[in-house]
C-alpha positions as CSV (number, residue, x, y, z in Angstrom):
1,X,55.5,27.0,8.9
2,X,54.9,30.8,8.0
3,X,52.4,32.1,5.6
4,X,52.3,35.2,4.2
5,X,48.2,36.5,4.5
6,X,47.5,38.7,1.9
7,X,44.4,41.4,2.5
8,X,42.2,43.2,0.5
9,X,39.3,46.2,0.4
10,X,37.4,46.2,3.8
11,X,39.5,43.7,5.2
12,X,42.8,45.6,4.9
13,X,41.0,48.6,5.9
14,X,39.2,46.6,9.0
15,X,43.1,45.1,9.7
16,X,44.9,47.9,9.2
17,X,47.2,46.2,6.9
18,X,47.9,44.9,3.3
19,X,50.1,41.8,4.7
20,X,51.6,39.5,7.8
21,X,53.6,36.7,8.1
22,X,52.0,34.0,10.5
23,X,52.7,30.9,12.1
24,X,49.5,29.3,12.6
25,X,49.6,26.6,15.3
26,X,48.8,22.6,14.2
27,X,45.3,22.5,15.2
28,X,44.8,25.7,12.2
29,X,43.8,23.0,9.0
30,X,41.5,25.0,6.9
31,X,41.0,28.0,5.4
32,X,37.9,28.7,8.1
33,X,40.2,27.7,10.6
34,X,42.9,30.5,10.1
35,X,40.3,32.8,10.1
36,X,39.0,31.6,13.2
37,X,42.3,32.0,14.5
38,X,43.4,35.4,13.1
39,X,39.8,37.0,14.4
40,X,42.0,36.5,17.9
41,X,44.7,38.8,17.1
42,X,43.3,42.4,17.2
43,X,40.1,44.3,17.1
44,X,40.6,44.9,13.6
45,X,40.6,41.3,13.1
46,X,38.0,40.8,15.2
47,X,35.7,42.7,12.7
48,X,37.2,41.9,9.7
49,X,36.6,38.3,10.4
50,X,33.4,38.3,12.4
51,X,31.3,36.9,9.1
52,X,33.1,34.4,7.0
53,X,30.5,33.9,4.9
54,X,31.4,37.5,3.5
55,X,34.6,36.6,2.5
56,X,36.2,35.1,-0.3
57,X,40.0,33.0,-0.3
58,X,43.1,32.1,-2.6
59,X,46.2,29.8,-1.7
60,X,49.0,30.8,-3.9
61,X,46.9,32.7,-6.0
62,X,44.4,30.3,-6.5
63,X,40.2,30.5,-5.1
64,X,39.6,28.1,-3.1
65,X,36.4,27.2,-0.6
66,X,36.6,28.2,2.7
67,X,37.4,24.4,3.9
68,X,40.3,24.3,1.5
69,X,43.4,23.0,3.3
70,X,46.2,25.2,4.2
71,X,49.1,22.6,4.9
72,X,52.0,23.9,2.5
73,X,50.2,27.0,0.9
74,X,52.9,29.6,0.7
75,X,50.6,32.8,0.6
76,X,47.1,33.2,1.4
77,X,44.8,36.1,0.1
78,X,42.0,37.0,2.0
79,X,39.5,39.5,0.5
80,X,35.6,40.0,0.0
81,X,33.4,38.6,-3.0
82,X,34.7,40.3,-6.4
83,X,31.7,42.1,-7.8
84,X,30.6,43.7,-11.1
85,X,28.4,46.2,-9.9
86,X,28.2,48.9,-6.8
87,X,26.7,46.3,-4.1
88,X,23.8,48.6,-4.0
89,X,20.4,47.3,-3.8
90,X,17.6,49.0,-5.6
């Protein structure tokens, strides 16, 4: 089944993209798991994905944990932790 991916900030930048539509194969059941799968596809991938504790999810526009299921999701968004402040330590 296809999924549209959604990415944001760094990621998109990293990707080179906004958006894909993938077809995971069976084995791909989490969240984690599609990362660990789309880190395969490019470079850009490769660093966008290379620490998933930096990054934050949302199945049909809703956050979920990384070990969320993806079985019938319909769009996935894939972006780093929302922040209030510059990310600058001080």
């Amino acid at each position: 089944m296809a999924i549209d991916i959604l990415y944001f900030a760094w990621v998109r930048e990293a990707i080179g993209t906004d958006a894909e539509t993938v077809t995971p194969p069976a084995e791909v059941g989490t969240i984690a798991d599609l990362v660990t799968w789309l880190s395969a596809r490019s470079p850009g991938h490769a660093e966008a994905f290379a620490r998933p504790d930096r990054l934050r999810a949302a199945i049909d526009q809703e956050f979920v944990a990384l070990d969320a299921p993806v079985a019938g999701a319909r769009e996935i968004a894939i972006f780093p932790p929302v922040t209030g402040g510059s990310g600058c330590a001080g």
